[in-house]
C-alpha positions as CSV (number, residue, x, y, z in Angstrom):
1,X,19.3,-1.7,13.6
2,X,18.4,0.9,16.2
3,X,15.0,-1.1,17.1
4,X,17.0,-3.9,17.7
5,X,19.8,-2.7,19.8
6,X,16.8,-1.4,22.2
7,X,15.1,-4.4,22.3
8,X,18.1,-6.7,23.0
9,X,20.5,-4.7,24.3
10,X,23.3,-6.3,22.5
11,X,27.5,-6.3,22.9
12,X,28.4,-6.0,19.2
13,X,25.3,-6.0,16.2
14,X,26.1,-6.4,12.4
15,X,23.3,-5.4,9.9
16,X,24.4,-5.7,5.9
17,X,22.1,-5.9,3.1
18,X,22.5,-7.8,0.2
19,X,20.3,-6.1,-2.5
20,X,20.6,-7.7,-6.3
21,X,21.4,-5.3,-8.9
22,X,18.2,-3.3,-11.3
23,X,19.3,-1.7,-13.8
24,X,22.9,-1.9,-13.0
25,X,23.4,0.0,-10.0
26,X,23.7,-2.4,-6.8
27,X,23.9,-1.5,-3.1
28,X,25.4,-3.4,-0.2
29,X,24.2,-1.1,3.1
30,X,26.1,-2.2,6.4
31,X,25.6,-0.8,9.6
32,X,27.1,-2.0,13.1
33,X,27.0,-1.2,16.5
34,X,29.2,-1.9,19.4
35,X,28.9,-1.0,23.4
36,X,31.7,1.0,25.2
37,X,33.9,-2.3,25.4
38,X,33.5,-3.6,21.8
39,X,34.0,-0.2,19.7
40,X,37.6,-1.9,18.2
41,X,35.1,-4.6,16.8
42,X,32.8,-1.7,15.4
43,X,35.6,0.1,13.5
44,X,37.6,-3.7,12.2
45,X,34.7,-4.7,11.2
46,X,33.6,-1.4,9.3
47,X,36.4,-1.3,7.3
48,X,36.9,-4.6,6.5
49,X,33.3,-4.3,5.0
50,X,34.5,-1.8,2.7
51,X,37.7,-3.9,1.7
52,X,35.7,-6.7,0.8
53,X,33.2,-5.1,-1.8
């Protein structure tokens, strides 16, 4: 996500993995970023990723 907030320079980026489970233990890795004027978008949309599992 960091390579891709330097090359684009963006308002608000969403990175999430979707990873199939092996051997019973499945991840879901999110990541966000927000400039200065979106940073109630970066913490909404953090915790509705974790509500949503």
């Amino acid at each position: 996500m960091k390579d891709l907030v330097k090359l684009m320079d963006p308002k608000y980026l969403e990175v999430i993995g979707l990873f199939n489970p092996r051997g019973g233990i499945s991840i879901k890795p999110f990541a966000n970023y927000g400039d200065s004027d979106h940073q109630d978008m970066v913490r909404a949309r953090l915790i509705a990723n974790f509500h949503n599992d």
